[in-house]
SEFIZA-3560 file (N, C-alpha, C; in Angstrom, 3 decimals):
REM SEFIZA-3560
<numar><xx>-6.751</xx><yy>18.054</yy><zz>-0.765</zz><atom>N</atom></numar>
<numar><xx>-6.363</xx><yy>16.848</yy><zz>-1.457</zz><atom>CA</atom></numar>
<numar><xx>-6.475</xx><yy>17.061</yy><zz>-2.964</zz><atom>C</atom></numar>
<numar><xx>-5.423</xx><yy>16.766</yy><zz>-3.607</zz><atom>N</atom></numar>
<numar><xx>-5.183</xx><yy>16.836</yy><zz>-5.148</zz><atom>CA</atom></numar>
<numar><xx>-6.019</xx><yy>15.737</yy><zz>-6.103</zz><atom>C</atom></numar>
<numar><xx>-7.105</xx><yy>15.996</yy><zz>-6.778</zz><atom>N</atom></numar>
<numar><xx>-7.514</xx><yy>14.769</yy><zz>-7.498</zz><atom>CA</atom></numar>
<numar><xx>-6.858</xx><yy>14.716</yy><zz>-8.712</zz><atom>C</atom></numar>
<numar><xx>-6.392</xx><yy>13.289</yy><zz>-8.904</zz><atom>N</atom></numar>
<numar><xx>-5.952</xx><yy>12.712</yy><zz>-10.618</zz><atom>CA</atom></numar>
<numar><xx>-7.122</xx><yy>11.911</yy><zz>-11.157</zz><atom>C</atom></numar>
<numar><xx>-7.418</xx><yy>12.101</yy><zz>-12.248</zz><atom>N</atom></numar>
<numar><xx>-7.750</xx><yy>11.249</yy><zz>-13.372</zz><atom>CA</atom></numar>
<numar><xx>-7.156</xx><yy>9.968</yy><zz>-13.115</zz><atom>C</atom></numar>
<numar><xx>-7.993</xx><yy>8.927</yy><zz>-12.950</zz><atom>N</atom></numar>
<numar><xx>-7.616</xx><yy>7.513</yy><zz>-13.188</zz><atom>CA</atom></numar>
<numar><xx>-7.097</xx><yy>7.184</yy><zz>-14.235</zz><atom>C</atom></numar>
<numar><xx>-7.372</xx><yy>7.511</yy><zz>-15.494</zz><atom>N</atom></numar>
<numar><xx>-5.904</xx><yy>7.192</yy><zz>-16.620</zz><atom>CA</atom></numar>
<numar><xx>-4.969</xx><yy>8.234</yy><zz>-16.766</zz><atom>C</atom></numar>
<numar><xx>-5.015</xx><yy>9.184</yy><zz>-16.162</zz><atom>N</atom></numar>
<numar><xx>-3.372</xx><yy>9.464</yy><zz>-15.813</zz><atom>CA</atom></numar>
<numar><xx>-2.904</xx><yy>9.029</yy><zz>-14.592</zz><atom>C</atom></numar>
<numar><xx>-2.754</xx><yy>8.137</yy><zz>-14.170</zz><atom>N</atom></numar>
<numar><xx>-2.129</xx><yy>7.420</yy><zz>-13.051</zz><atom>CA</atom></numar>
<numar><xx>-1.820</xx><yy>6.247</yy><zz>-13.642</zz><atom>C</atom></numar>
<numar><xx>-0.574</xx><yy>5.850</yy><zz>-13.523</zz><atom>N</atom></numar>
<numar><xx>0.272</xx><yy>5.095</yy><zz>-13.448</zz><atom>CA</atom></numar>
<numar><xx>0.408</xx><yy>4.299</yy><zz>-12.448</zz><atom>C</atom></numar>
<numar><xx>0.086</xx><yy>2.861</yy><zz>-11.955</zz><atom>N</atom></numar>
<numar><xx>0.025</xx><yy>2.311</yy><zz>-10.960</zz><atom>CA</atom></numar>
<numar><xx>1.157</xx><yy>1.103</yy><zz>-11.222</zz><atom>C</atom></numar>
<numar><xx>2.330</xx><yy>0.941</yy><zz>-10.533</zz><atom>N</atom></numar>
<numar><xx>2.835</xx><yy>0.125</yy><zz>-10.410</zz><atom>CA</atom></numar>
<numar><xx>2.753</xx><yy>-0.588</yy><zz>-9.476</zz><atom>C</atom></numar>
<numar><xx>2.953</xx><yy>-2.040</yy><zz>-9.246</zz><atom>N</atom></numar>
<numar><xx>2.728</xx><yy>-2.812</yy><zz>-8.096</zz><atom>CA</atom></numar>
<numar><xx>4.404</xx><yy>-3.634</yy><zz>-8.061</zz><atom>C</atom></numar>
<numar><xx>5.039</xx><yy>-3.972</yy><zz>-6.589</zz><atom>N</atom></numar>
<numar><xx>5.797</xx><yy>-4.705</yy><zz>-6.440</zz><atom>CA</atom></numar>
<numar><xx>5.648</xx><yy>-5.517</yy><zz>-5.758</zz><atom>C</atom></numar>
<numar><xx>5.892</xx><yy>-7.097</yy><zz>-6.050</zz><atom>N</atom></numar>
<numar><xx>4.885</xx><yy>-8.183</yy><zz>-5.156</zz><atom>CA</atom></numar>
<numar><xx>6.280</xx><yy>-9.298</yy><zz>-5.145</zz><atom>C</atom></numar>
<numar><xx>5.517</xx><yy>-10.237</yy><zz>-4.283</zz><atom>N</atom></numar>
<numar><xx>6.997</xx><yy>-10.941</yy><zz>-4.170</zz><atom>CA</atom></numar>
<numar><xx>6.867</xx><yy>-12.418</yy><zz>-4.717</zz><atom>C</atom></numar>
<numar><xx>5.619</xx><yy>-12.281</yy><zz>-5.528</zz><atom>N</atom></numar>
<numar><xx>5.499</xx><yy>-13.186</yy><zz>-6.363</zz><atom>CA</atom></numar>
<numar><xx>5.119</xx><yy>-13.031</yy><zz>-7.989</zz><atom>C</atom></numar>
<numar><xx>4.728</xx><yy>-14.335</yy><zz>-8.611</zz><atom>N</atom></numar>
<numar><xx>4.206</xx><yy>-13.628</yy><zz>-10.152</zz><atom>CA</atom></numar>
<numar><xx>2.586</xx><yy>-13.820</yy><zz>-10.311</zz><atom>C</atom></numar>
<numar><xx>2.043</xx><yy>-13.730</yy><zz>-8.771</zz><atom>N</atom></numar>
<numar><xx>0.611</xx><yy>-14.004</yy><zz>-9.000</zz><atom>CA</atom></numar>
<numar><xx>0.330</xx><yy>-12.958</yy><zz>-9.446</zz><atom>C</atom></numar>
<numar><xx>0.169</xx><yy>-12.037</yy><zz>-8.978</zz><atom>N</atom></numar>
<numar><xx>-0.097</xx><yy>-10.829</yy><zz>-9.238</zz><atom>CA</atom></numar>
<numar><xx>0.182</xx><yy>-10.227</yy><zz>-10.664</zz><atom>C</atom></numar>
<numar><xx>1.246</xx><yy>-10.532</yy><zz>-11.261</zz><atom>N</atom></numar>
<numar><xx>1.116</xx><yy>-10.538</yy><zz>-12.669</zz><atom>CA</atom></numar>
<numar><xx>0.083</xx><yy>-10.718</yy><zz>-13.449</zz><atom>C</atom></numar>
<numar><xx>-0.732</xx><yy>-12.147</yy><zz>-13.028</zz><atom>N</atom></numar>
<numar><xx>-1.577</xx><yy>-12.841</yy><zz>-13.388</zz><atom>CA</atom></numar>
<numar><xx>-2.437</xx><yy>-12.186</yy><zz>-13.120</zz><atom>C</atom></numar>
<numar><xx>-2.695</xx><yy>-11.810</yy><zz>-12.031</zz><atom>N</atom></numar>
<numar><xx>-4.230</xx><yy>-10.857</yy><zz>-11.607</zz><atom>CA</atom></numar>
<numar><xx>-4.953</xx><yy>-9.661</yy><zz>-11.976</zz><atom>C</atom></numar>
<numar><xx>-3.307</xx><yy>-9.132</yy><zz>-12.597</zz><atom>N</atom></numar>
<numar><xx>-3.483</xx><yy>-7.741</yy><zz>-13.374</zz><atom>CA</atom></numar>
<numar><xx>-3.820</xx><yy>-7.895</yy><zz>-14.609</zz><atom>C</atom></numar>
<numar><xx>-3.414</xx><yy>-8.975</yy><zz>-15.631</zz><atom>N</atom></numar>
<numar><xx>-3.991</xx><yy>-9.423</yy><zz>-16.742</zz><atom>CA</atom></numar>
<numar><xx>-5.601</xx><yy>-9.328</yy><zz>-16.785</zz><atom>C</atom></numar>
<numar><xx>-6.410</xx><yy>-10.002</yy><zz>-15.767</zz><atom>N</atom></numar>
<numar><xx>-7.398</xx><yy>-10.345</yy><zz>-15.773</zz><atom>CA</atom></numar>
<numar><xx>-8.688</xx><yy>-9.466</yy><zz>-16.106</zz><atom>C</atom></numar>
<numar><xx>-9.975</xx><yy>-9.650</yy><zz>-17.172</zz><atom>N</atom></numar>
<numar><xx>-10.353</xx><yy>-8.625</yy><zz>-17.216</zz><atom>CA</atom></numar>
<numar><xx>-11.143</xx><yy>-7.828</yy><zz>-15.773</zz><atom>C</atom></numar>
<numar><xx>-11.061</xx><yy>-8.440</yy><zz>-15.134</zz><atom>N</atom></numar>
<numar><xx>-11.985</xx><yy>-8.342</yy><zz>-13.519</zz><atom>CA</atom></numar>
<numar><xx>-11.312</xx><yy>-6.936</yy><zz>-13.293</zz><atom>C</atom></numar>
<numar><xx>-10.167</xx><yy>-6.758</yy><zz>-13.403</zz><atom>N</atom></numar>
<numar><xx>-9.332</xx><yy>-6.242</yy><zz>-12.728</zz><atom>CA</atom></numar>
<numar><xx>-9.090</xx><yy>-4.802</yy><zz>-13.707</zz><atom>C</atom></numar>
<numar><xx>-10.023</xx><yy>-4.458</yy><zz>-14.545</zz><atom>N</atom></numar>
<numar><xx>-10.578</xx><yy>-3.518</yy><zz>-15.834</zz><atom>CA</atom></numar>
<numar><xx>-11.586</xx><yy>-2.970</yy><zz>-15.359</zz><atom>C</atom></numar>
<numar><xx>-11.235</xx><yy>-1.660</yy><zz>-14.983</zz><atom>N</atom></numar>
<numar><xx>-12.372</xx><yy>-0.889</yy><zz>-14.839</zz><atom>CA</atom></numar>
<numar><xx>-12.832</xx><yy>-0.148</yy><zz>-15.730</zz><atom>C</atom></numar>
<numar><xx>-14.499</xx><yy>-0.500</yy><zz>-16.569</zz><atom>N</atom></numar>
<numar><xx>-14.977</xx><yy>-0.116</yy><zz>-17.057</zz><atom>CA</atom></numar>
<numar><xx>-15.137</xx><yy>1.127</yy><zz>-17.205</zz><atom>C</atom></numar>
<numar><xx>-15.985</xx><yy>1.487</yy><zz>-16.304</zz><atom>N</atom></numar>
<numar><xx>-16.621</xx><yy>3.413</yy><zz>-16.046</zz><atom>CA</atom></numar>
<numar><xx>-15.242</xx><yy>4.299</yy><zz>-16.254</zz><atom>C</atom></numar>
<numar><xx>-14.064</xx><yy>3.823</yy><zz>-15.611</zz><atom>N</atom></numar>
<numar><xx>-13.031</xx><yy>4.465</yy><zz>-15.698</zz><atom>CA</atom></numar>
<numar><xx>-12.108</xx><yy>4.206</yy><zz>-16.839</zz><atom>C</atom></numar>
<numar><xx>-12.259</xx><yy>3.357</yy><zz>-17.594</zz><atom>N</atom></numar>
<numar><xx>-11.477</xx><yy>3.234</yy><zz>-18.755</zz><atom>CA</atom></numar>
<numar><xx>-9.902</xx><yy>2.999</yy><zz>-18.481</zz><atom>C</atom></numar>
<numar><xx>-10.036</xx><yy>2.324</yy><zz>-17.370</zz><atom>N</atom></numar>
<numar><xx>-8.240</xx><yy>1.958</yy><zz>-16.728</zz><atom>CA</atom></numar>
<numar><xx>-8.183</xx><yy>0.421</yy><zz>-16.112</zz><atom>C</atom></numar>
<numar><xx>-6.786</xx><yy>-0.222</yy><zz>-15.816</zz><atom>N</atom></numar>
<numar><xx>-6.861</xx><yy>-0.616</yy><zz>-15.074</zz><atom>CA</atom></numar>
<numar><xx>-6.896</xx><yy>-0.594</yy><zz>-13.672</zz><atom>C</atom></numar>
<numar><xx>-7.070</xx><yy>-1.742</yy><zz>-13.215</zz><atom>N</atom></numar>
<numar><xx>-6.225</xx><yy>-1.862</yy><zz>-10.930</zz><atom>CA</atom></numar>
<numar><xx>-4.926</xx><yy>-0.930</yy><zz>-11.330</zz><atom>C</atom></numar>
<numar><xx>-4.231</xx><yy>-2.107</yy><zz>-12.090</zz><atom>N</atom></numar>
<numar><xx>-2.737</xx><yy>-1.765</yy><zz>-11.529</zz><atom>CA</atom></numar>
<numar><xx>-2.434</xx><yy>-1.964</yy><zz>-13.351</zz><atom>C</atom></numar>
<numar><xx>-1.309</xx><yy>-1.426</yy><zz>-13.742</zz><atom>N</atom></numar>
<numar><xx>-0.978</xx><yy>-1.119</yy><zz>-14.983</zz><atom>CA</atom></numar>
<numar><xx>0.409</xx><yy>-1.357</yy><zz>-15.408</zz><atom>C</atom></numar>
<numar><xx>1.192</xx><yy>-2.027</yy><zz>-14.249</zz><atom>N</atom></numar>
<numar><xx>2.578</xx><yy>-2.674</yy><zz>-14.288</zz><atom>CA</atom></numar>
<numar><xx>2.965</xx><yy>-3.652</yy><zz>-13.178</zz><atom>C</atom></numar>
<numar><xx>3.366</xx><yy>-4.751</yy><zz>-12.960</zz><atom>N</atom></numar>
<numar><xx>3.791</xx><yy>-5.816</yy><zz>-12.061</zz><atom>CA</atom></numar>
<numar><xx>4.877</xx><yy>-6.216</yy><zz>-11.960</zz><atom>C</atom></numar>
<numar><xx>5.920</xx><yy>-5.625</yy><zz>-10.625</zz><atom>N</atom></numar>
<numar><xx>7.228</xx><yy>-5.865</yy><zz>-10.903</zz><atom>CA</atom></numar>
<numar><xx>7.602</xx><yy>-7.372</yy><zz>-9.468</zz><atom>C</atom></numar>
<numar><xx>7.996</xx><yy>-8.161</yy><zz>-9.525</zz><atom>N</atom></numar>
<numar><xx>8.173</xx><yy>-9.075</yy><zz>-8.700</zz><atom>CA</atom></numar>
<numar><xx>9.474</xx><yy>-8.259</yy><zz>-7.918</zz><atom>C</atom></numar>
<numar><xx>9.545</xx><yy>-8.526</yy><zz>-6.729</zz><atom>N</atom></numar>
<numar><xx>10.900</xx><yy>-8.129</yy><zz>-5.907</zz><atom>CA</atom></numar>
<numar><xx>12.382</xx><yy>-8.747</yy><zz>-6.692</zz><atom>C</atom></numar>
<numar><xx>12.128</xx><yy>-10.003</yy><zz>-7.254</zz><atom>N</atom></numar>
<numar><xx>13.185</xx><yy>-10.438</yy><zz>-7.680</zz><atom>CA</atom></numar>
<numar><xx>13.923</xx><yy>-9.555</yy><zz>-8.776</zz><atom>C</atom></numar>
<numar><xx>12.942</xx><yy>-9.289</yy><zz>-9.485</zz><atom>N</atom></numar>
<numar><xx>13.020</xx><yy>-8.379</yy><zz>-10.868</zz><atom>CA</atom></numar>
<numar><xx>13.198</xx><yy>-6.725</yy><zz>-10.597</zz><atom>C</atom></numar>
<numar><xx>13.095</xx><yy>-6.385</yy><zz>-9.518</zz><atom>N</atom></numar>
<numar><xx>13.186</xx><yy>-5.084</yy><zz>-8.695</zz><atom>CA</atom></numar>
<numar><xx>14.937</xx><yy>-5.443</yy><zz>-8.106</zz><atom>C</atom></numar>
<numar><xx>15.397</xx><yy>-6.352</yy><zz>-7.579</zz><atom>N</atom></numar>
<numar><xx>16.921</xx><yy>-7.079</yy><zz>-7.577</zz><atom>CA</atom></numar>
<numar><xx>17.411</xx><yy>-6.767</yy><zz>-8.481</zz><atom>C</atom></numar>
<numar><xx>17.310</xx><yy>-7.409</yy><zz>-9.632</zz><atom>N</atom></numar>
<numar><xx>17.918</xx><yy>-7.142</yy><zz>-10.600</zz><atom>CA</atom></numar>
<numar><xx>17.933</xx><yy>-6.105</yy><zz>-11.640</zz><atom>C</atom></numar>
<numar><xx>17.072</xx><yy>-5.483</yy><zz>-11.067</zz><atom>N</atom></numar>
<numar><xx>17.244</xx><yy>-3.860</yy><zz>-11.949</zz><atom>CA</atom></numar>
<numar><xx>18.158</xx><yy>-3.413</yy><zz>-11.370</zz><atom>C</atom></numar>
<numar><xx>18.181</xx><yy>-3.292</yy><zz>-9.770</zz><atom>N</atom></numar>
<numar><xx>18.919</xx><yy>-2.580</yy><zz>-9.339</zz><atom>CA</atom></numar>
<numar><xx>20.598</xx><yy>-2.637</yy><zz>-9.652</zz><atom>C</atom></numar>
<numar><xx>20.842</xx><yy>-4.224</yy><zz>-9.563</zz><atom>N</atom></numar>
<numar><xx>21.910</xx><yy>-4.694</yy><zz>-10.000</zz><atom>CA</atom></numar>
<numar><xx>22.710</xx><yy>-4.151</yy><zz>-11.441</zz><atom>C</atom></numar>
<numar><xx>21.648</xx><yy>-4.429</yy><zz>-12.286</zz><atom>N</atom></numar>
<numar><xx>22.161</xx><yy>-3.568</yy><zz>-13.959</zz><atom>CA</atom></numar>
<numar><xx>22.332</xx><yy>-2.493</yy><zz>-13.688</zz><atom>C</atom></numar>
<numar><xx>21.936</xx><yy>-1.642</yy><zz>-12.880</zz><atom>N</atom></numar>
<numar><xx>21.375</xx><yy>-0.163</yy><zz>-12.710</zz><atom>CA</atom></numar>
<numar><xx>23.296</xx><yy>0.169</yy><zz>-12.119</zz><atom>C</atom></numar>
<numar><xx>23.473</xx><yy>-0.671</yy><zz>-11.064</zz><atom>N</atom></numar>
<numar><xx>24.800</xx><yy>-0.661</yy><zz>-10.242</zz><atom>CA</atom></numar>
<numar><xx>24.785</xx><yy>0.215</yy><zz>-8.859</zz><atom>C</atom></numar>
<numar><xx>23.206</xx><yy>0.543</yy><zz>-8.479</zz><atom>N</atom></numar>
<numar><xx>22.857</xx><yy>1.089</yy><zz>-7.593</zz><atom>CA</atom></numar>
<numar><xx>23.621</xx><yy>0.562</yy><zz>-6.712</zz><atom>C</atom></numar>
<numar><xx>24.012</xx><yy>1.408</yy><zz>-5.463</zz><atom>N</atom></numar>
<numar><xx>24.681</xx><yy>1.139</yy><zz>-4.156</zz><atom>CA</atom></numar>
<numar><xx>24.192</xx><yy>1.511</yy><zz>-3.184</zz><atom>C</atom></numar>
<numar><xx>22.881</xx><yy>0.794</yy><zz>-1.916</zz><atom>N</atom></numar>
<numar><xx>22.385</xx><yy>1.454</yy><zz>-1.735</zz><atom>CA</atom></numar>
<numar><xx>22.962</xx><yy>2.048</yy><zz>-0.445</zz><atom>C</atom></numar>
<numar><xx>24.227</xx><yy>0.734</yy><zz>0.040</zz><atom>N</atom></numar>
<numar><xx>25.105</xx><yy>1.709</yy><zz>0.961</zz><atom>CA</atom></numar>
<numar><xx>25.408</xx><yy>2.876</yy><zz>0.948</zz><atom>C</atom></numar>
<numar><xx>25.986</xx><yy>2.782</yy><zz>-0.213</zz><atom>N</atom></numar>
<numar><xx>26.364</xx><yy>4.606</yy><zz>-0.406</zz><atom>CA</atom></numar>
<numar><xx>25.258</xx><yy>5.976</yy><zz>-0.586</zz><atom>C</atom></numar>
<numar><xx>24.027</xx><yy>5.658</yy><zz>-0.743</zz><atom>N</atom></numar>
<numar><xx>22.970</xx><yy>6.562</yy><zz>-0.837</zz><atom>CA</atom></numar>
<numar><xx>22.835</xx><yy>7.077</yy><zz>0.573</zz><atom>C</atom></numar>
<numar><xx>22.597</xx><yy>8.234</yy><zz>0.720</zz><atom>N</atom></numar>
<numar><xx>22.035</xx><yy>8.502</yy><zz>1.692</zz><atom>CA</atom></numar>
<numar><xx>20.404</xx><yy>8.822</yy><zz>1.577</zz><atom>C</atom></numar>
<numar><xx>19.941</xx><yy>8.892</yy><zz>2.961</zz><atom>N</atom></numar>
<numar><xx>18.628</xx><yy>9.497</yy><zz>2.839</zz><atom>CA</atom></numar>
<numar><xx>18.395</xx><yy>10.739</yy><zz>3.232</zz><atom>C</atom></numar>
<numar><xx>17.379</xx><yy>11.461</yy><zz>3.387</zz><atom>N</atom></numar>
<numar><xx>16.898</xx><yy>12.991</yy><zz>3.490</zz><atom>CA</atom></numar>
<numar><xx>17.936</xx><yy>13.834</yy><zz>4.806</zz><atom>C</atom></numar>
<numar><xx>18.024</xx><yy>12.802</yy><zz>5.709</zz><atom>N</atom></numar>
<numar><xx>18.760</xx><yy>13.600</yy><zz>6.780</zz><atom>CA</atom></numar>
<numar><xx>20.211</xx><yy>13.136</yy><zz>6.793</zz><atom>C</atom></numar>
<numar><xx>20.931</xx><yy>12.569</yy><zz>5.679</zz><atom>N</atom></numar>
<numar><xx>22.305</xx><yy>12.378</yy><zz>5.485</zz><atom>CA</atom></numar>
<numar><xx>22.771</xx><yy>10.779</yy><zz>6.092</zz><atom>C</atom></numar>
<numar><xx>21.795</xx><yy>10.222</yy><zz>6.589</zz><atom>N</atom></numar>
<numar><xx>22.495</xx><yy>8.659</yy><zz>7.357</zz><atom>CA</atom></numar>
<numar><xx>22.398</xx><yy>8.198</yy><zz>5.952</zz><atom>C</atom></numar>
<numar><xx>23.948</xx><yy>7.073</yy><zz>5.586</zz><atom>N</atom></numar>
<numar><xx>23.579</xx><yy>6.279</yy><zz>4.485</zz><atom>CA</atom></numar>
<numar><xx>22.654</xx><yy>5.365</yy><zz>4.911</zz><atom>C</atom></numar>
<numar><xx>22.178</xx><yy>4.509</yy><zz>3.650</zz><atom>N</atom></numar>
<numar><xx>21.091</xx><yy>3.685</yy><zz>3.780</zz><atom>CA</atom></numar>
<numar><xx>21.897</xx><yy>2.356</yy><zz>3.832</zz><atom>C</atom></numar>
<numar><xx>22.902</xx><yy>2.477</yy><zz>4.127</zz><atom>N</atom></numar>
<numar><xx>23.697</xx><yy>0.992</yy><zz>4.581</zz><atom>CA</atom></numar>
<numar><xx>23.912</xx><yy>0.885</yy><zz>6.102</zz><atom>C</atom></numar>
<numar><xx>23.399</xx><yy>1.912</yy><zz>7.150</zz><atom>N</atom></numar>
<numar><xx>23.496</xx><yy>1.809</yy><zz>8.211</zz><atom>CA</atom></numar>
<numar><xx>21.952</xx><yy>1.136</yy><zz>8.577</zz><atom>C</atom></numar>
<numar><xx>21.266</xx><yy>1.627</yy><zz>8.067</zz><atom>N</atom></numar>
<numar><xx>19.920</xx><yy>0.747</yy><zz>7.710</zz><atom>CA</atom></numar>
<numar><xx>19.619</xx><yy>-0.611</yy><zz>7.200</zz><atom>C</atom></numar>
<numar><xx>20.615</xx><yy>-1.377</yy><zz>6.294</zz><atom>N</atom></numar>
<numar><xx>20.712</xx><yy>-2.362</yy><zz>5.580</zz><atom>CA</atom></numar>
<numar><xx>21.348</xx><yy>-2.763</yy><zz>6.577</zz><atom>C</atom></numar>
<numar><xx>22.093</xx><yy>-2.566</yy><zz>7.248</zz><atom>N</atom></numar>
<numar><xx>23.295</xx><yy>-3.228</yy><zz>7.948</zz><atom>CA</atom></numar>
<numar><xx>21.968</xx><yy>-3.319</yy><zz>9.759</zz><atom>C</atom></numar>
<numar><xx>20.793</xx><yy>-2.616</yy><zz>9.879</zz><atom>N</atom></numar>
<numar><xx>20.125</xx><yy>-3.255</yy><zz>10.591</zz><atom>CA</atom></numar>
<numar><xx>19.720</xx><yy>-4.389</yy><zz>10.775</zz><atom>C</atom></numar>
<numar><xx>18.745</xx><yy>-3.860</yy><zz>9.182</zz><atom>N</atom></numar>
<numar><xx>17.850</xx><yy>-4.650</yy><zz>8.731</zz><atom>CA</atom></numar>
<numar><xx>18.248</xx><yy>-6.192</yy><zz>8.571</zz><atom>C</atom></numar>
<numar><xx>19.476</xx><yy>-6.289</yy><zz>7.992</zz><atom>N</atom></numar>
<numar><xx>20.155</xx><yy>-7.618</yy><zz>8.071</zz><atom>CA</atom></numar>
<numar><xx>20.545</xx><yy>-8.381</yy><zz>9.666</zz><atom>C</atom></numar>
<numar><xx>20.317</xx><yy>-7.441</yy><zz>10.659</zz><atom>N</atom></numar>
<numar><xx>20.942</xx><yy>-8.070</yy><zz>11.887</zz><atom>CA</atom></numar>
<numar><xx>19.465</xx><yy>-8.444</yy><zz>13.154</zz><atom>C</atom></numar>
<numar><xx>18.452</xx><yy>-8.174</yy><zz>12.035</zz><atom>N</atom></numar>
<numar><xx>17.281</xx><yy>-8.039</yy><zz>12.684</zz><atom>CA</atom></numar>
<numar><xx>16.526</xx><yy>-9.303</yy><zz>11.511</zz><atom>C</atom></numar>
<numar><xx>16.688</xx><yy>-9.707</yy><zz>10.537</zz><atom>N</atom></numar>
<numar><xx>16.529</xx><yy>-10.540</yy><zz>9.437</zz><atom>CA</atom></numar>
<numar><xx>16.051</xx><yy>-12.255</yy><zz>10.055</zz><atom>C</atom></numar>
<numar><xx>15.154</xx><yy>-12.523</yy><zz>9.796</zz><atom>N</atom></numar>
<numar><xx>14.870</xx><yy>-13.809</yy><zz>9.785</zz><atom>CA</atom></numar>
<numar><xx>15.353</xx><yy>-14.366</yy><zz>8.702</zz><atom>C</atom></numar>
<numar><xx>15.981</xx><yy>-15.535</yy><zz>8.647</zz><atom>N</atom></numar>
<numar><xx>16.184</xx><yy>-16.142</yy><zz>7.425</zz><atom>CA</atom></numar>
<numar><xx>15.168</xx><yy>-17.542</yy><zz>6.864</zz><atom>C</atom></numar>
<numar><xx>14.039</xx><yy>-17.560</yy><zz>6.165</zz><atom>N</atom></numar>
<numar><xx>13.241</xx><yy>-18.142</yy><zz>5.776</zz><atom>CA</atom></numar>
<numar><xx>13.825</xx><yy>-19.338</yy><zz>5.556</zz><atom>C</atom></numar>
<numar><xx>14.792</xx><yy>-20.045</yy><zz>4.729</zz><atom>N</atom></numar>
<numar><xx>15.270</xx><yy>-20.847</yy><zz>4.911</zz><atom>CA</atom></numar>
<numar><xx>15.587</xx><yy>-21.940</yy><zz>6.129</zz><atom>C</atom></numar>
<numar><xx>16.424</xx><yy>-20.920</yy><zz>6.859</zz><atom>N</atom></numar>
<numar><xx>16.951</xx><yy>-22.071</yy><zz>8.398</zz><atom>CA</atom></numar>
<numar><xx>16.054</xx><yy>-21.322</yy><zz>9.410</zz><atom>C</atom></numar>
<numar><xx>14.756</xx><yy>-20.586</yy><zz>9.362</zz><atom>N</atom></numar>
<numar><xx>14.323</xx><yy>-20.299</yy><zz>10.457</zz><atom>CA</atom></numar>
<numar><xx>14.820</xx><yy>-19.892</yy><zz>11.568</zz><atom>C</atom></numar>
<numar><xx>16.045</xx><yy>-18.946</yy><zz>11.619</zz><atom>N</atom></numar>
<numar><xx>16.595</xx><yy>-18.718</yy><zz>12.749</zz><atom>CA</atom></numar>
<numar><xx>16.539</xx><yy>-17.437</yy><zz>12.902</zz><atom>C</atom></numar>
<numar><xx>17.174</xx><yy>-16.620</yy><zz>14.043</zz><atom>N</atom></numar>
<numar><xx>17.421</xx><yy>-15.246</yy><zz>13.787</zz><atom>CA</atom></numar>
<numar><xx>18.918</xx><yy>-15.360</yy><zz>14.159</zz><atom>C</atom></numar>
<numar><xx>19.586</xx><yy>-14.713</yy><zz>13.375</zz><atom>N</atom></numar>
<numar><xx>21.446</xx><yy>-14.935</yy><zz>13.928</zz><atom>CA</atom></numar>
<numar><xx>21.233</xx><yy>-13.516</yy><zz>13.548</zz><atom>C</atom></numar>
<numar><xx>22.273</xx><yy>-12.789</yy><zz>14.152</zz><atom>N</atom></numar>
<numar><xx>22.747</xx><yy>-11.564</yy><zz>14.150</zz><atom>CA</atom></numar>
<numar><xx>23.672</xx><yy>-11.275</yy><zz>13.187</zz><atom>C</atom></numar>
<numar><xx>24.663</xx><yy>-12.284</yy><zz>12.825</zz><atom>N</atom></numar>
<numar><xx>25.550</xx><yy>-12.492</yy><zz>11.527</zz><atom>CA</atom></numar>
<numar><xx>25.153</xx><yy>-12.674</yy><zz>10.617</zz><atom>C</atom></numar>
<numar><xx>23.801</xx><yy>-13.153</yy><zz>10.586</zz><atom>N</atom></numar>
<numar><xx>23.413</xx><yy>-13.885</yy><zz>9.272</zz><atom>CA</atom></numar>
<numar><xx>23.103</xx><yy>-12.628</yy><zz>7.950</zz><atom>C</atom></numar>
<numar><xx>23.687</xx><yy>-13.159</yy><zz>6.905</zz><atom>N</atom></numar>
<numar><xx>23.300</xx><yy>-12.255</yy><zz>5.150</zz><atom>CA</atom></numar>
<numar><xx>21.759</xx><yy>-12.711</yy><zz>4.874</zz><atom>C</atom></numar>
<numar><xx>21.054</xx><yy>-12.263</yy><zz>4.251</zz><atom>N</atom></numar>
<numar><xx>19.628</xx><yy>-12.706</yy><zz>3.471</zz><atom>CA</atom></numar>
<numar><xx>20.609</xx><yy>-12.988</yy><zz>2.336</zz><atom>C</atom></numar>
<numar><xx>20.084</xx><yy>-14.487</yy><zz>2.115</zz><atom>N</atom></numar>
<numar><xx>20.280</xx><yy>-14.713</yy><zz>0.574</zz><atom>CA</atom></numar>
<numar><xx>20.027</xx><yy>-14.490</yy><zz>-0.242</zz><atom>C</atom></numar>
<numar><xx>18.863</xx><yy>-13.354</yy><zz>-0.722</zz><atom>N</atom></numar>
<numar><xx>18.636</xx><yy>-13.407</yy><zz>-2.063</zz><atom>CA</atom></numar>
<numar><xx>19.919</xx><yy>-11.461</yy><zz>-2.677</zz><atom>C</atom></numar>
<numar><xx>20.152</xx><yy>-11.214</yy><zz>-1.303</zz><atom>N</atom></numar>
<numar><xx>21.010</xx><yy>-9.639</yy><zz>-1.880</zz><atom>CA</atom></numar>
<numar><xx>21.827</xx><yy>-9.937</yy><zz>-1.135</zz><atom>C</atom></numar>
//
């Protein structure tokens, strides 16, 4: 096992809210002895959306390590999708927020 230095690590967090924003601010969340924080960036999922969007990422068209695109995956994931809203499971149904 490879050890890093706690301030060379870079800890990003992606949460699906902005509490966590908040939590990382906090000094609690400052580790002394180590001279770092928990976490050292807080990206909300929404804001992880919209990078991707500027970015113009496609993630249909990506493939992964063994060549399946990742839209045969999306195109699961969506048919397996609860929709929080109407509480249902439909097989047709889009997630609204992508």
């Amino acid at each position: 096992m490879t050890r890093h230095r706690a301030d060379k690590i870079y800890h990003v967090s992606i949460m699906p809210c902005y509490d966590k924003k908040l939590e990382a601010s906090r000094s609690d969340f400052y580790n002394q002895q180590l001279r770092t924080r928990d976490v050292d960036c807080v990206l909300t999922s929404l804001e992880v959306v919209d990078l991707i969007r500027e970015r113009g990422i496609d993630f249909a068209s990506v493939a992964d390590e063994s060549g399946v695109p990742l839209g045969e995956y999306a195109q699961y994931a969506r048919s397996r999708a609860r929709c929080h809203s109407c509480h249902a499971r439909d097989q047709t149904h889009t997630p609204h927020m992508i």
